[in-house]
Every structure is written in C-alpha cells, then in structure tokens.
Short mmCIF file of the C-alpha atoms (twelve columns), coordinates in Angstrom:
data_MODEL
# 
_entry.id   MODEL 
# 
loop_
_atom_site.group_PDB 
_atom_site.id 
_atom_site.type_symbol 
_atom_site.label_atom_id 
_atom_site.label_alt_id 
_atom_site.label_comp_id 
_atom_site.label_asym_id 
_atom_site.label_seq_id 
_atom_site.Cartn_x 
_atom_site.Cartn_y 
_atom_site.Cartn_z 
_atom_site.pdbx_PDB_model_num 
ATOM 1   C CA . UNK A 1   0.000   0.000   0.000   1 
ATOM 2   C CA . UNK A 2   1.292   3.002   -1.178  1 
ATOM 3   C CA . UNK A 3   1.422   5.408   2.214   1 
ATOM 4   C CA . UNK A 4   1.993   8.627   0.720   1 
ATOM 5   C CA . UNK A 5   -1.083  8.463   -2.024  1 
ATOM 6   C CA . UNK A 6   -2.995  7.369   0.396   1 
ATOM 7   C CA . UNK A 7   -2.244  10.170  2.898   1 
ATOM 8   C CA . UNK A 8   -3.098  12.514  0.099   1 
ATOM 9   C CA . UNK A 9   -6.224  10.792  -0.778  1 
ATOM 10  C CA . UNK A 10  -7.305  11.282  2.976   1 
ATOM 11  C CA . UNK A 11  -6.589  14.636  3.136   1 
ATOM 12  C CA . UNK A 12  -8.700  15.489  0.127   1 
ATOM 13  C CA . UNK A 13  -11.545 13.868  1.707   1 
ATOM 14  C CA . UNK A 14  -11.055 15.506  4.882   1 
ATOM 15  C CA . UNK A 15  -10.772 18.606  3.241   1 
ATOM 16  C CA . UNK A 16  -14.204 17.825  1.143   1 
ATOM 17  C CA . UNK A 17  -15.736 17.529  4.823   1 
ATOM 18  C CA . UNK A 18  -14.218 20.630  5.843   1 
ATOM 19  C CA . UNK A 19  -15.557 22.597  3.420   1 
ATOM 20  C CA . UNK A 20  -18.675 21.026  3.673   1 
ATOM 21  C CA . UNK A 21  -19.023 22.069  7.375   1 
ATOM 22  C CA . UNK A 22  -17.653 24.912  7.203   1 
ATOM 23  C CA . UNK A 23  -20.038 25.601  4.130   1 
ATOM 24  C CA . UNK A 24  -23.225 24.949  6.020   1 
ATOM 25  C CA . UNK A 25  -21.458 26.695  9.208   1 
ATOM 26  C CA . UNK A 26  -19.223 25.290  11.427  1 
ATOM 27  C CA . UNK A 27  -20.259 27.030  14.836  1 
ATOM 28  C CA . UNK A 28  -23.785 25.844  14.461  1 
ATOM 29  C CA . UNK A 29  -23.125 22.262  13.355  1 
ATOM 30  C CA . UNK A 30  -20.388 21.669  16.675  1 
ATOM 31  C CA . UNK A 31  -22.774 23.264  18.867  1 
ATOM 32  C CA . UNK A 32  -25.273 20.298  17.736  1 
ATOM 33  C CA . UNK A 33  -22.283 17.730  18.192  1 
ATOM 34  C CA . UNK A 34  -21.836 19.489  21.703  1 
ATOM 35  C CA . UNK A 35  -25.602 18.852  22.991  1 
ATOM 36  C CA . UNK A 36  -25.859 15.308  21.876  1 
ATOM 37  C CA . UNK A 37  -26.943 12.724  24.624  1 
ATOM 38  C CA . UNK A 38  -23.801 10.100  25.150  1 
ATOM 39  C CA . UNK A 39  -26.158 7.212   25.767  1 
ATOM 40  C CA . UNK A 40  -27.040 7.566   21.936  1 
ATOM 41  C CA . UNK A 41  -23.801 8.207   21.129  1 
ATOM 42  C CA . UNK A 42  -22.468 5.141   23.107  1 
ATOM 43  C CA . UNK A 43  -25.473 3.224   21.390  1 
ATOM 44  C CA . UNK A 44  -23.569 4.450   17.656  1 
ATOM 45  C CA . UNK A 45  -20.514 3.258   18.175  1 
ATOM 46  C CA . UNK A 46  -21.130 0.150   19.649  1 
ATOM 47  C CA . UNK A 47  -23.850 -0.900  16.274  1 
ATOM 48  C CA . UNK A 48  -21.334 0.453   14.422  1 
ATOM 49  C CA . UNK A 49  -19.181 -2.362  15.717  1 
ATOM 50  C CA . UNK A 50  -21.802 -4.764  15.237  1 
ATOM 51  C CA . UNK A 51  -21.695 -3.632  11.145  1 
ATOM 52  C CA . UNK A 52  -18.087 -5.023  10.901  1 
ATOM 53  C CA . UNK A 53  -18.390 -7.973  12.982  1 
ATOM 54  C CA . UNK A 54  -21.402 -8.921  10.997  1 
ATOM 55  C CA . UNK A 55  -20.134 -8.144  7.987   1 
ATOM 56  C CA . UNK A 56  -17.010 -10.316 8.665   1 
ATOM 57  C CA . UNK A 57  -19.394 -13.452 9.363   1 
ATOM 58  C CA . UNK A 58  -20.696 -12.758 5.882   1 
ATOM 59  C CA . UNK A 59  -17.116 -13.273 4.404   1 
ATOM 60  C CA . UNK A 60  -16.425 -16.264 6.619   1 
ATOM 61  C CA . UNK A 61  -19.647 -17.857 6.140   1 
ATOM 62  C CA . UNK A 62  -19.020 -17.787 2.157   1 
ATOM 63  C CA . UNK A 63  -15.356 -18.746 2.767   1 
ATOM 64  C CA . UNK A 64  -16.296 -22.316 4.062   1 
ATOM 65  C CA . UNK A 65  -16.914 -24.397 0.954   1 
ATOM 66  C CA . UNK A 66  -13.108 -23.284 -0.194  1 
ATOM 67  C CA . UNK A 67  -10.663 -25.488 0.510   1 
ATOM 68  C CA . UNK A 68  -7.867  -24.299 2.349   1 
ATOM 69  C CA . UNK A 69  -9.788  -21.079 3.509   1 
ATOM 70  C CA . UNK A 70  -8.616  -19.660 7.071   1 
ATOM 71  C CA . UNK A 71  -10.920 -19.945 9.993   1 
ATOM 72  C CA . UNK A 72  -10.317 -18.577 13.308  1 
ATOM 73  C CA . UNK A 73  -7.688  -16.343 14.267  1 
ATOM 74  C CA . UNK A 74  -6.065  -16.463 10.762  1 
ATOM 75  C CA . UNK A 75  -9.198  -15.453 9.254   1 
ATOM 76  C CA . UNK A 76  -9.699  -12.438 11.790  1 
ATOM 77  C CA . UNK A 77  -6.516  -10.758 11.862  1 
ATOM 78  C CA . UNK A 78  -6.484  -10.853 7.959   1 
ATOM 79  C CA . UNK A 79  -9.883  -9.606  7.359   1 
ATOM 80  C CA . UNK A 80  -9.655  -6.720  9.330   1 
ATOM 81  C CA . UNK A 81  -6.283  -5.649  7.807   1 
ATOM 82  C CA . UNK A 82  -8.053  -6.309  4.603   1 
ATOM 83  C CA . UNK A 83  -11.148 -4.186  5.306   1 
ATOM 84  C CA . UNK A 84  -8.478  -1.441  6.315   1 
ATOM 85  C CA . UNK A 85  -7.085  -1.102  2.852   1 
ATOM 86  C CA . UNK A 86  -10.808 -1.008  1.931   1 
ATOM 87  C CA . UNK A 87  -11.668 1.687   4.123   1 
ATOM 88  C CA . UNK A 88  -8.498  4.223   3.312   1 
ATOM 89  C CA . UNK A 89  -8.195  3.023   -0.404  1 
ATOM 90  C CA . UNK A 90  -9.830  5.002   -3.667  1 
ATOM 91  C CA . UNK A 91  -12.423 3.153   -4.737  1 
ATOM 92  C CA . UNK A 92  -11.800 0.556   -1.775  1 
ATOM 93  C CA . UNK A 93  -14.516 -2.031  -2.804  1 
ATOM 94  C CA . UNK A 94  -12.495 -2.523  -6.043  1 
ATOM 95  C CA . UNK A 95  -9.017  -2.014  -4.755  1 
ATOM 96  C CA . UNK A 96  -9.344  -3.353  -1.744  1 
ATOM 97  C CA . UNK A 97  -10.887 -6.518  -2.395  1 
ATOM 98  C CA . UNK A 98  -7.528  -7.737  -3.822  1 
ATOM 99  C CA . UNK A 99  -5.604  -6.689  -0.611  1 
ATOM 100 C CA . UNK A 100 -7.987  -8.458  1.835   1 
ATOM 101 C CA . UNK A 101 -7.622  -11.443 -0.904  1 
ATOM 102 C CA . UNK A 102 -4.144  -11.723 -0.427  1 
ATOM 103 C CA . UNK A 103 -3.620  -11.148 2.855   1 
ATOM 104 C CA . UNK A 104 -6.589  -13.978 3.727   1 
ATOM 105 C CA . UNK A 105 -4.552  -16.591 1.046   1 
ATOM 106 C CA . UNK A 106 -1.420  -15.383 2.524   1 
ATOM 107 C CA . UNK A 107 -2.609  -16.788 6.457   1 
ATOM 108 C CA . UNK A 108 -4.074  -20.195 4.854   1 
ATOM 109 C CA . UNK A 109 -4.089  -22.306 1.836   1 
ATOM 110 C CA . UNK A 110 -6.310  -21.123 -0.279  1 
ATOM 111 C CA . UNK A 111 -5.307  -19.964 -3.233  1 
ATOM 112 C CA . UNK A 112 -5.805  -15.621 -3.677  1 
ATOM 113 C CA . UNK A 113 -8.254  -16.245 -6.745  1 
ATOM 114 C CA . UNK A 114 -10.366 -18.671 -4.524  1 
ATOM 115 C CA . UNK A 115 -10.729 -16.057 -1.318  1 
ATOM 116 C CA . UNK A 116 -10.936 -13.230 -4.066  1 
ATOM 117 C CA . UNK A 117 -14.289 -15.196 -5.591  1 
ATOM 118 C CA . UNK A 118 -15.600 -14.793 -1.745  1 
ATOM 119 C CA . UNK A 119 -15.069 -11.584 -1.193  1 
ATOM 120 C CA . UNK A 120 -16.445 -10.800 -4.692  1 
ATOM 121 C CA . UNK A 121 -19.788 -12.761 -3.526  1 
ATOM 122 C CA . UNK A 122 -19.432 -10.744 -0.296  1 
ATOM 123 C CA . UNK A 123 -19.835 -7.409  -1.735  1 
ATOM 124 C CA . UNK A 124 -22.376 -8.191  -4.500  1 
ATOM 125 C CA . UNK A 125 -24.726 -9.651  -1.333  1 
ATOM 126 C CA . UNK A 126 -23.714 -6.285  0.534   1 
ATOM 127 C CA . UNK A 127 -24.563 -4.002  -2.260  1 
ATOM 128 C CA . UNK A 128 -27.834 -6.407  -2.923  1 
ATOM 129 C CA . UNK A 129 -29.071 -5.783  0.673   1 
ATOM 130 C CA . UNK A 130 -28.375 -2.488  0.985   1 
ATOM 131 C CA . UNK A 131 -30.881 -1.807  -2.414  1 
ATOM 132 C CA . UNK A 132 -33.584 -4.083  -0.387  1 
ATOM 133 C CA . UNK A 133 -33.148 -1.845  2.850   1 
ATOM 134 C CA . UNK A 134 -33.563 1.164   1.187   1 
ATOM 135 C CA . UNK A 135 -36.704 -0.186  -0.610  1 
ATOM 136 C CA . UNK A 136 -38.392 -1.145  2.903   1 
ATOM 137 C CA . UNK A 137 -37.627 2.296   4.035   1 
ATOM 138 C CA . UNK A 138 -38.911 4.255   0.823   1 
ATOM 139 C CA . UNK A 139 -42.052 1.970   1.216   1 
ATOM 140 C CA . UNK A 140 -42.739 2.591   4.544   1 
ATOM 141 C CA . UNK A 141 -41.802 6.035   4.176   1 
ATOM 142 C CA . UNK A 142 -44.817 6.127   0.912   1 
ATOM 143 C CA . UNK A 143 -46.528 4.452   3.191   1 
ATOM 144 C CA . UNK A 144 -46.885 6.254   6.639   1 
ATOM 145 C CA . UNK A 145 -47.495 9.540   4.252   1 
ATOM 146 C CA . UNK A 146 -44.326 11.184  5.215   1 
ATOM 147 C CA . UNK A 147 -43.691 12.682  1.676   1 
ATOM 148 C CA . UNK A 148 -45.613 16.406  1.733   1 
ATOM 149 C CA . UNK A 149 -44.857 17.908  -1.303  1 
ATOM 150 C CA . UNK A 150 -43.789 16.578  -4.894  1 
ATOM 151 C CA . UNK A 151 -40.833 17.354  -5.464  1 
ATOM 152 C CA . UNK A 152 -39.490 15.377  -2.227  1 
ATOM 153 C CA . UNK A 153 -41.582 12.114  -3.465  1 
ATOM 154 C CA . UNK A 154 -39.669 12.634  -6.667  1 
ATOM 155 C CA . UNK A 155 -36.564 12.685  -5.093  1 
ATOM 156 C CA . UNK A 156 -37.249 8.987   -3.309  1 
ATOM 157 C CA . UNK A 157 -38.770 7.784   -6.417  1 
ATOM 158 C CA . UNK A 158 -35.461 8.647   -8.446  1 
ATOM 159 C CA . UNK A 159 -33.185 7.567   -5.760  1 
ATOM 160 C CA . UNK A 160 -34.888 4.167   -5.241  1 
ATOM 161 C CA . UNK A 161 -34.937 3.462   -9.527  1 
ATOM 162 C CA . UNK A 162 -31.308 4.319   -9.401  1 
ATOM 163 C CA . UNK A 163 -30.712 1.634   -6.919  1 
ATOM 164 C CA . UNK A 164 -33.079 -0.937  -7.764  1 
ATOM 165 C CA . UNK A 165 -31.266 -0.669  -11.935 1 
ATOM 166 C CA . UNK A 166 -28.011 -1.062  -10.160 1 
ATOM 167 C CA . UNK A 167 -29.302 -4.241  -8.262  1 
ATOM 168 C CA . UNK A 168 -30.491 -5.733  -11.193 1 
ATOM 169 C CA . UNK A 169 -27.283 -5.224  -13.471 1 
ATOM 170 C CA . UNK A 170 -25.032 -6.561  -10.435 1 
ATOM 171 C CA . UNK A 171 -27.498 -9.612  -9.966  1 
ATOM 172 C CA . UNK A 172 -27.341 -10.231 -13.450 1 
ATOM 173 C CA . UNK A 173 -23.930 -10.148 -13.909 1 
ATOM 174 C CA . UNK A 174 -23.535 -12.480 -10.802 1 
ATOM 175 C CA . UNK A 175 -25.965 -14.964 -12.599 1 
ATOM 176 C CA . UNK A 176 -23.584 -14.771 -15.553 1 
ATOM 177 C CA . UNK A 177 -20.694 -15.634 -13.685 1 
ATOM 178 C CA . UNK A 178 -21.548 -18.457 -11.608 1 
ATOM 179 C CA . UNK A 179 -23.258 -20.159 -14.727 1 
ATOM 180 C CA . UNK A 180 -20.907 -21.534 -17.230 1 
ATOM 181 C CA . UNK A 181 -22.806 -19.896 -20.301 1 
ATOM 182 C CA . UNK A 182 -21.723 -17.216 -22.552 1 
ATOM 183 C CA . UNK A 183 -20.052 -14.573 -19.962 1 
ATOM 184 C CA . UNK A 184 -17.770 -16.976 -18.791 1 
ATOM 185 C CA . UNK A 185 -16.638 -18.517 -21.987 1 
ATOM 186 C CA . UNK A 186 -16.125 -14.796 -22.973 1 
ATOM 187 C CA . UNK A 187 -14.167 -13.679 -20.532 1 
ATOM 188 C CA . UNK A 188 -12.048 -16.757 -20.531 1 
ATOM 189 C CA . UNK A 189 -11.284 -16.047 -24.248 1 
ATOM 190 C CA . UNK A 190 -10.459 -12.981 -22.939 1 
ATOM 191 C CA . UNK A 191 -8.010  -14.012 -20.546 1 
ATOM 192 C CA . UNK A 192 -6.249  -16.537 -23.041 1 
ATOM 193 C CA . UNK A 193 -5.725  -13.691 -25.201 1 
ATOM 194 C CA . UNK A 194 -3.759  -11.691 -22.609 1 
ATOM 195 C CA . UNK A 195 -1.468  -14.973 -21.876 1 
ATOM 196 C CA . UNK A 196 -1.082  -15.344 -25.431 1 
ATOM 197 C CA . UNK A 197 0.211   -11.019 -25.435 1 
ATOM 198 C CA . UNK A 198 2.152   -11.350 -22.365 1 
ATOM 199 C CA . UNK A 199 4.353   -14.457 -23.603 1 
ATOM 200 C CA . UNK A 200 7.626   -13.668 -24.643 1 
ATOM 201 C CA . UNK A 201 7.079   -9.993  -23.498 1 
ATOM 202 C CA . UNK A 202 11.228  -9.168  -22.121 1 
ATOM 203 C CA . UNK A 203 9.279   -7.313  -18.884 1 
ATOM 204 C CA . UNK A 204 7.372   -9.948  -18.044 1 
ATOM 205 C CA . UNK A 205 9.476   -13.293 -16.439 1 
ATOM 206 C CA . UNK A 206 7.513   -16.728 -16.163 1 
ATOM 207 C CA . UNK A 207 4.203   -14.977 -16.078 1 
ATOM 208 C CA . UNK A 208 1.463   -16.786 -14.183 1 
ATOM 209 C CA . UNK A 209 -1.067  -17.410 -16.921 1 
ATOM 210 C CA . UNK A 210 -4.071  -15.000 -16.217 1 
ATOM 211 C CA . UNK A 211 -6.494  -17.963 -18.161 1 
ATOM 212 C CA . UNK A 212 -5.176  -20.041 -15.247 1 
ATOM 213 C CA . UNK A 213 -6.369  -17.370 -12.179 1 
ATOM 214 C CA . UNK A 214 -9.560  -16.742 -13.802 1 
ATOM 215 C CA . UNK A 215 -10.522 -20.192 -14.239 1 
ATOM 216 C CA . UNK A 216 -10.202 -20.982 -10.501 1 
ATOM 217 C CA . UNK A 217 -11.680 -17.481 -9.564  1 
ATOM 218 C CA . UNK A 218 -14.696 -18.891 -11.483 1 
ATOM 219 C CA . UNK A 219 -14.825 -22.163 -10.530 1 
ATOM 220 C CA . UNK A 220 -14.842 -20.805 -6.672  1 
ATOM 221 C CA . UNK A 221 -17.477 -19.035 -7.538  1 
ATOM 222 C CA . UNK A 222 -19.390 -22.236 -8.582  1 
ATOM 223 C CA . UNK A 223 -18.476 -24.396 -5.547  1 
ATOM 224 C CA . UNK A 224 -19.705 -21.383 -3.352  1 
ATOM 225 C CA . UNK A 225 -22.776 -20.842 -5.399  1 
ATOM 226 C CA . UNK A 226 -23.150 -24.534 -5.241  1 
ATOM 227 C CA . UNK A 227 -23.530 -24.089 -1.623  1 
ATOM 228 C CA . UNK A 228 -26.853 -23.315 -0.996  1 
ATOM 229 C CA . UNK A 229 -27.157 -23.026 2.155   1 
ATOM 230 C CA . UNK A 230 -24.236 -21.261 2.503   1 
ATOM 231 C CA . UNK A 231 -25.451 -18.137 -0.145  1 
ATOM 232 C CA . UNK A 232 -28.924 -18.107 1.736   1 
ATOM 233 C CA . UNK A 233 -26.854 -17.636 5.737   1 
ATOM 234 C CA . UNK A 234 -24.564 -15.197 3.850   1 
ATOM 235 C CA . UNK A 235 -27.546 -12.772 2.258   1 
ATOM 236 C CA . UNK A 236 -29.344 -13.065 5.131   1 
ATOM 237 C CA . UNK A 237 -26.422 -11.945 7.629   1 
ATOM 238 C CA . UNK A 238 -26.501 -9.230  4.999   1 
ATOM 239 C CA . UNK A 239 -29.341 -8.287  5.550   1 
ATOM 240 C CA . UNK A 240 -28.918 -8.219  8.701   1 
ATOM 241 C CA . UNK A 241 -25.398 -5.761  8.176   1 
ATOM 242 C CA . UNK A 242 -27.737 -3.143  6.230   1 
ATOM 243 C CA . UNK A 243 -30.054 -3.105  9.169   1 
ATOM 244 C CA . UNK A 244 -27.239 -2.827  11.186  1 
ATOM 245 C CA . UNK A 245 -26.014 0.155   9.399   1 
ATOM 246 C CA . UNK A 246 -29.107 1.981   9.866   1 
ATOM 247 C CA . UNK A 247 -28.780 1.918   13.640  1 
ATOM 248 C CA . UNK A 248 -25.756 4.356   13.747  1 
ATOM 249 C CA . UNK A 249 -28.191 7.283   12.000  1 
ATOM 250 C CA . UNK A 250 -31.106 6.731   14.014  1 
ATOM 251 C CA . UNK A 251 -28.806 7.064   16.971  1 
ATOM 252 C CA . UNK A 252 -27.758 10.062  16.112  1 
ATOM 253 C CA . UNK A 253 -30.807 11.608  15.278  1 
ATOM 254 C CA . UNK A 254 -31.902 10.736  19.144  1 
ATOM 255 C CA . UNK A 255 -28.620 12.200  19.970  1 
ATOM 256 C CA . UNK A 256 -29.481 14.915  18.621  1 
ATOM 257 C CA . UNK A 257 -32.734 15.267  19.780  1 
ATOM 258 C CA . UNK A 258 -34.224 14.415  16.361  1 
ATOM 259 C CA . UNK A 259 -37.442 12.203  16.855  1 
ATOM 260 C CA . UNK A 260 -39.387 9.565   14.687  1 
ATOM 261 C CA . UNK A 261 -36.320 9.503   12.629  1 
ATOM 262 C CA . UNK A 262 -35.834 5.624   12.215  1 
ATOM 263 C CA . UNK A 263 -37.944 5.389   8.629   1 
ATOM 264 C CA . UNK A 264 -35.669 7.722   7.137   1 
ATOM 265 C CA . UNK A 265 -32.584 6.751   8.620   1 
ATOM 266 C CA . UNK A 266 -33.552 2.961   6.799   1 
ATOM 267 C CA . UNK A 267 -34.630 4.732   3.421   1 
ATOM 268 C CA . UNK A 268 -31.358 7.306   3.854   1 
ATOM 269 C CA . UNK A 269 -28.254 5.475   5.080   1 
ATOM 270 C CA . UNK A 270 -28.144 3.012   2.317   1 
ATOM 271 C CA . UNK A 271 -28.821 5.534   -0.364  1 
ATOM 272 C CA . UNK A 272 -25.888 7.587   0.829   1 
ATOM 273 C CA . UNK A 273 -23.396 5.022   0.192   1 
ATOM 274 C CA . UNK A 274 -23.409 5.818   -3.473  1 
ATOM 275 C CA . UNK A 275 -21.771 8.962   -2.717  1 
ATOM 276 C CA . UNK A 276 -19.088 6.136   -2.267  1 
ATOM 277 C CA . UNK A 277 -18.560 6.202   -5.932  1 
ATOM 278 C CA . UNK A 278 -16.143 9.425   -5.462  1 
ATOM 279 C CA . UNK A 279 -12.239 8.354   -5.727  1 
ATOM 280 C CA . UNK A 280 -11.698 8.788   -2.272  1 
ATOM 281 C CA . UNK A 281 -11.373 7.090   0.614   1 
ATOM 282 C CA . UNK A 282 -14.124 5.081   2.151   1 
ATOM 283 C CA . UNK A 283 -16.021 7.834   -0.442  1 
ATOM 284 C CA . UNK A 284 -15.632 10.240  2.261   1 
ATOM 285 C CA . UNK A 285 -16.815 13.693  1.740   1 
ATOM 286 C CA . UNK A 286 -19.261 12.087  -1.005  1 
ATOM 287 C CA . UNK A 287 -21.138 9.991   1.347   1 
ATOM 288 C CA . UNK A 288 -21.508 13.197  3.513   1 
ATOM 289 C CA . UNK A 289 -22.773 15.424  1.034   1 
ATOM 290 C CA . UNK A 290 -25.180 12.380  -0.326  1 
ATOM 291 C CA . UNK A 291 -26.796 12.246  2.603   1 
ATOM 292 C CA . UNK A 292 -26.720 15.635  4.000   1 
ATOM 293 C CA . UNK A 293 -28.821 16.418  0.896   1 
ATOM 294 C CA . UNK A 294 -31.482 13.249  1.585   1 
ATOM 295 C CA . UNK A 295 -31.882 14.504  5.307   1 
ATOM 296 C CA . UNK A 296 -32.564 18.240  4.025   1 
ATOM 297 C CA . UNK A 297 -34.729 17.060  0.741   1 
ATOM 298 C CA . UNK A 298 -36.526 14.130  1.842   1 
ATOM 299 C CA . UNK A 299 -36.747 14.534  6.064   1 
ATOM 300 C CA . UNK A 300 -36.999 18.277  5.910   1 
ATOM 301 C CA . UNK A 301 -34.014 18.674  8.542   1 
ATOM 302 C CA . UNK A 302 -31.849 22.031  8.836   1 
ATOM 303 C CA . UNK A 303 -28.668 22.092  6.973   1 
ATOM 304 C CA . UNK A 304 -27.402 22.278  10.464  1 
ATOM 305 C CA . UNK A 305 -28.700 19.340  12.157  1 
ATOM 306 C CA . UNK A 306 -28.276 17.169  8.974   1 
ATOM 307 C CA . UNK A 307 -24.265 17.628  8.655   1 
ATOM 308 C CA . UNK A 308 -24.234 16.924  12.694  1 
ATOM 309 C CA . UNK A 309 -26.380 13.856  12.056  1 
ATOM 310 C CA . UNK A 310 -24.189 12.220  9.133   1 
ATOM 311 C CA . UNK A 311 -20.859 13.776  10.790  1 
ATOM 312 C CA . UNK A 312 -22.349 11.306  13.823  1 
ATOM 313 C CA . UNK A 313 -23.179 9.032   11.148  1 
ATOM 314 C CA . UNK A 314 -19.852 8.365   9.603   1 
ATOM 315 C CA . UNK A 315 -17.440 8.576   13.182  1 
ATOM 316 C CA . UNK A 316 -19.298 5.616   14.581  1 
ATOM 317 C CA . UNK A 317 -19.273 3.532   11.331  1 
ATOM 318 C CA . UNK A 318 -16.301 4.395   9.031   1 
ATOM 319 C CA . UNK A 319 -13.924 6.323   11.169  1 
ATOM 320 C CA . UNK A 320 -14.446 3.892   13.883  1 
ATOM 321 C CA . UNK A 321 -13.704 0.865   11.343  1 
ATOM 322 C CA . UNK A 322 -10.531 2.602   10.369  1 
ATOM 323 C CA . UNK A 323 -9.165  2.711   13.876  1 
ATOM 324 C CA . UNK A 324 -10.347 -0.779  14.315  1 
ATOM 325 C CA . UNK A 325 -9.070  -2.161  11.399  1 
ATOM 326 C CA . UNK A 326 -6.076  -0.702  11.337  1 
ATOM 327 C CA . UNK A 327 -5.376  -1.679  14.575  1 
ATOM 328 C CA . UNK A 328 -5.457  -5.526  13.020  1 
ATOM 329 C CA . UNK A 329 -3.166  -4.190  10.191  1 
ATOM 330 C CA . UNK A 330 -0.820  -3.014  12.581  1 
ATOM 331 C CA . UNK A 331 -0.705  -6.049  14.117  1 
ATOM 332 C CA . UNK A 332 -0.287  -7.890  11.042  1 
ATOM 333 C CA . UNK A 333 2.135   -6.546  9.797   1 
ATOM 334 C CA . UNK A 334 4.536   -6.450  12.870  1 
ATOM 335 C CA . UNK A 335 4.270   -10.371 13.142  1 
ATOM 336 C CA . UNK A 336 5.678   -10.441 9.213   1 
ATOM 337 C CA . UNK A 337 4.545   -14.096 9.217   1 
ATOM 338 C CA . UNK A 338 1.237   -16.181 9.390   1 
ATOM 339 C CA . UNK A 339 -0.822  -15.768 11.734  1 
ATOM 340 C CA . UNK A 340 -2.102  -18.883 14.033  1 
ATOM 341 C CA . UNK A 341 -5.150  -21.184 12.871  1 
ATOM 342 C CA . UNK A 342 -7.372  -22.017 16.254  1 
# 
C-alpha cells in the first residue's frame, strides 16, 4: 500500500468535509455535536461495531466451501487488515478486495483467486441488501405519508430506480458468472488472449497465466454458489449488516434530539453510500454530502442538524472501522509471518 497516495487521498476527503461544514457553518453544526446525549452516542458506536463484525461473518460464512480457507484467528486478523485497505483506499470495494484477498490466502491455503471469488460474492450480497433496505424504508416512508410535497416524493422515487437498476445489473452479472454460459466462456477467451500477449514480453518473467487465475476465480465461484445453504446464511447476515447500518443514523438523530427519525434513517443510510462512488477514501466527503442532501430534501431537517447527524453518522461507522481495522493491520504486519489457525 502506497502510504503517501494514500495520505493525500485522505486529506482530500477531509478537506471535502471541511468545506462542507464549514459551508453549512461550522459554529452551528459543533454546537449540535456538543448537545448530543452520550447514551445515543455510546449506542452508535457500539452498532457500528456490530456492522463489521457482521459483515465479517458474511465473508467467513461464504469462505467455508473453499478449501484451504482460514478460519479462526487467521481469518480475523487478515480480514480486518483487509477491510483497512478497503476503508483508506480510492475506490476501496475494487481495490481493496484484492488486498484483503491476499492477505486472507497469505494466512491459509487457499489460493488468492479462490478467497478473491468470496469476497467478490461478499460485496455483491452487501450491495444487494443495501438496495432491499432502502426499498423497505422508501415503502414505509410512501406508506406512513411522510412525503408532503412533490418534489421530495420525486426525489425517493429517483433515488430508489437508481438503486433498484443497479441491483439488477449486479445480480445479473452475478448470474452470468456463476453459470458456465456465454459470460464466462467470454471472458475466458479474454483471458487466453492476454497470456497469449504477455508471452515472450522481455518485462514480463515466467508470467502466471491470467487464463489459469480466472478459471479458478470462477470455478470458486461455482463451488460457493453450489452451496446453498451457505449463499442463503450469507444474504441473510446481509441483511442483517444493512439493518445494522441503519442503527448508527437513528442514533444520532436521538442524539441529537431528532425524533421519529428511524424510517428515514432505513430509506437514507443506504442511499448515501453511493456517494461512495467518489475516488476517495471510504467515499468520504461524497457519502456526507449524499446524505446531507437526503436529510434536508426528503426529512426536511436544517442544513445544520443534517451535517451533525451524518458527521455522527460516519465517526461511529467508518472512522471507527478505520481505527479498528487498522489496529489488526498493525498487528499484522509487525508479526511479518502467518498468523495462528485455532
């Protein structure tokens, strides 16, 4: 991991956050953050604890049909240094799936491909429950006739079609994965090809043919989607992460004295992570602004008390997984050798 980028990359998003506070007015939103209750605070951090150790049983859970995967100790330690590259990494569902793969193949015997095709299924069921979440919550939102004038019902109506398209392109593509039809025989023609430009190349000694990787990173995916019983405990501890997640907001609205907030902290927090598509870290500063701008245009909060709420939001979930996982990085990376199966 490249320390200096990734210094710079935090900074930026820090900055973003700045300026978005200090944008909205930075007196008003600390002397929210100054009144809130502790007992809801306390409550924020410790389900934002409960998100990652959920959301590591999801991993594990799909990890047990590989051969070779880690269990215990070997698959802790890992997976939170892994979901620390995730966190402080651009784009760290993409990039740091890779880390957290090698690190996990690194403590066991499974081959990086095999834990990558895990952690692959892990985010797809992540990103899957987060659309369903915020589908209960714009329902029940419709529902309890929350939505007063038209142009916030168009704003739920647009975010939730966003969302439910994404779901259905990322389902599909799943389905054309773990199938051997015509996406896999593409993309392994596609792979062959590269072996075929990389041979010979005077850069490039005793390559490791990619055809090679990407069959076993497919046929992984088979053996695990094989496992049915396995896929339906994984979505449903899922689930039960996204429902998680929406804990953390609701607490802070209580915190903040904010009341009958919990609808639109389940519609809300899951919509906000697509401010994650930004190129920063953790998509902070894009998450933040995504959501400030739900609170104000579908809850009718204050500027004010909707930067307090998501600045609430994100310390108990992201900034606390940081410190958490990078605690387990640390650690990892001052033993310089495997760590120990129990």
């Amino acid at each position: 991991m490249r320390r200096r980028q990734t210094l710079v990359g935090l900074a930026i998003a820090l900055a973003l956050v700045g300026l978005l506070v200090y944008g909205v007015g930075w007196q008003e939103v600390l002397a929210l953050l100054s009144e809130a209750k502790p007992q809801y605070v306390a409550g924020a951090v410790l389900a934002g604890g409960g998100i990652l150790l959920v959301r590591g049983l999801v991993l594990e859970r799909l990890l047990r049909p590989v051969a070779g995967a880690p269990r215990g100790v070997a698959f802790a330690v890992p997976f939170l240094a892994g979901y620390f590259a995730r966190s402080v990494l651009p784009w760290g569902r993409s990039t740091g799936a890779p880390v957290m793969a090698f690190l996990l193949a690194a403590n066991s015997d499974a081959e990086p491909e095999d834990t990558l095709a895990a952690i692959s299924l892990a985010e797809v069921f992540a990103f899957l429950a987060s659309i369903i979440i915020a589908l209960a919550g714009g329902l029940l939102y419709l529902d309890i006739d929350l939505l007063r004038t038209e142009e916030t019902a168009s704003t739920v109506v647009y975010s939730l079609s966003v969302g439910i398209l994404a779901g259905l392109i990322v389902a599909g593509t799943v389905v054309g994965l773990t199938r051997d039809g015509y996406v896999r025989r593409l993309m392994t023609r596609g792979a062959r090809g590269l072996d075929s430009l990389l041979h010979g190349r005077p850069r490039v000694r005793t390559p490791d043919p990619v055809s090679r990787r990407l069959e076993n990173f497919l046929r992984t995916l088979g053996t695990v989607g094989a496992a049915r019983r396995t896929l339906v405990v994984a979505f449903a501890l899922a689930l039960s992460s996204w429902f998680i997640n929406v804990l953390p907001l609701y607490f802070a609205f209580l915190a903040l004295g904010i009341e009958g907030g919990f609808v639109l902290a389940l519609l809300c927090a899951p919509l906000a992570s697509f401010g994650g598509i930004l190129p920063l870290p953790g998509g902070t500063g894009g998450i933040e602004t995504v959501l400030v701008s739900l609170l104000v245009t579908v809850g009718g909060l204050s500027l004010e008390s909707a930067t307090a709420s998501a600045l609430l939001f994100r310390l108990s979930t992201y900034w606390l997984h940081v410190t958490v996982c990078g605690a387990g990085a640390w650690y990892l990376s001052i033993r310089g050798k495997r760590t120990i199966t129990v």
